[in-house]
C-alpha positions in Angstrom: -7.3 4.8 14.9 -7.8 3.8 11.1 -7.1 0.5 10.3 -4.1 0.0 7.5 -6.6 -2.0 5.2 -9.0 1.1 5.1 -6.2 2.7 3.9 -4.8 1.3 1.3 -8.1 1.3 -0.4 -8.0 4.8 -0.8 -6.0 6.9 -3.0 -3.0 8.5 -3.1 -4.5 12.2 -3.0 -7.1 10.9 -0.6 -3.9 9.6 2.0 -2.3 13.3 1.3 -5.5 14.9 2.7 -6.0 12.6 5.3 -1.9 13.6 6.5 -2.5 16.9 6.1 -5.8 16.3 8.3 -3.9 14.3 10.8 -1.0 16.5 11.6 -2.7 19.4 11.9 -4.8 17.6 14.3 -1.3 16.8 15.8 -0.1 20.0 16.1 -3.6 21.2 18.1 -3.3 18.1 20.5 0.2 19.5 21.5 -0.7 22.9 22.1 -3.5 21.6 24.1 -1.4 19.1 26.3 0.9 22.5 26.8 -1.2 24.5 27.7 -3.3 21.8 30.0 -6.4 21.8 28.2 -5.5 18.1 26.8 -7.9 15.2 28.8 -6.7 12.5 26.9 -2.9 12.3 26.3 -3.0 8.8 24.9 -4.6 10.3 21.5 -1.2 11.6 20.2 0.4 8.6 20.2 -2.5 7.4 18.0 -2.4 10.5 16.0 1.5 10.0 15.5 1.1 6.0 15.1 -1.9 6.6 11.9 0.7 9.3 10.8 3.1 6.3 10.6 0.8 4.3 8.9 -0.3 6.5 6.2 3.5 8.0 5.6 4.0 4.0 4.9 1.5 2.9 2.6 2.7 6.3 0.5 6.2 4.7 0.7 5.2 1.5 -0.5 3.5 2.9 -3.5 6.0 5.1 -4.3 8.7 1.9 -4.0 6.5 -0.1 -6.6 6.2 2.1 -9.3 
């Protein structure tokens, strides 16, 4: 789970890798829980939640300018 400060010291590119990172990450955690190969279910709600989080702090930048 990243904290929201960590992230908004980092760029905007660096956040755009990071989602790009993280929902491919999601994708591969469904197929897993699909296809039962998943131990931890719990971790896609983190996943989704630091998708949240980054998709945000995007927002807000985007807002300000």
């Amino acid at each position: 789970m990243v904290k929201a400060r960590e992230l908004r010291e980092k760029t905007d590119e660096e956040l755009k890798e990071e989602l790009k990172r993280l929902r491919l990450e999601l994708f591969n955690l469904r197929f897993q829980f699909k296809t039962g190969g998943l131990t931890n279910p719990h971790k896609i709600k983190a996943v989704r939640k630091d998708i949240a989080r980054i998709l945000t702090i995007l927002r807000e930048r985007e807002l300000k300018s």
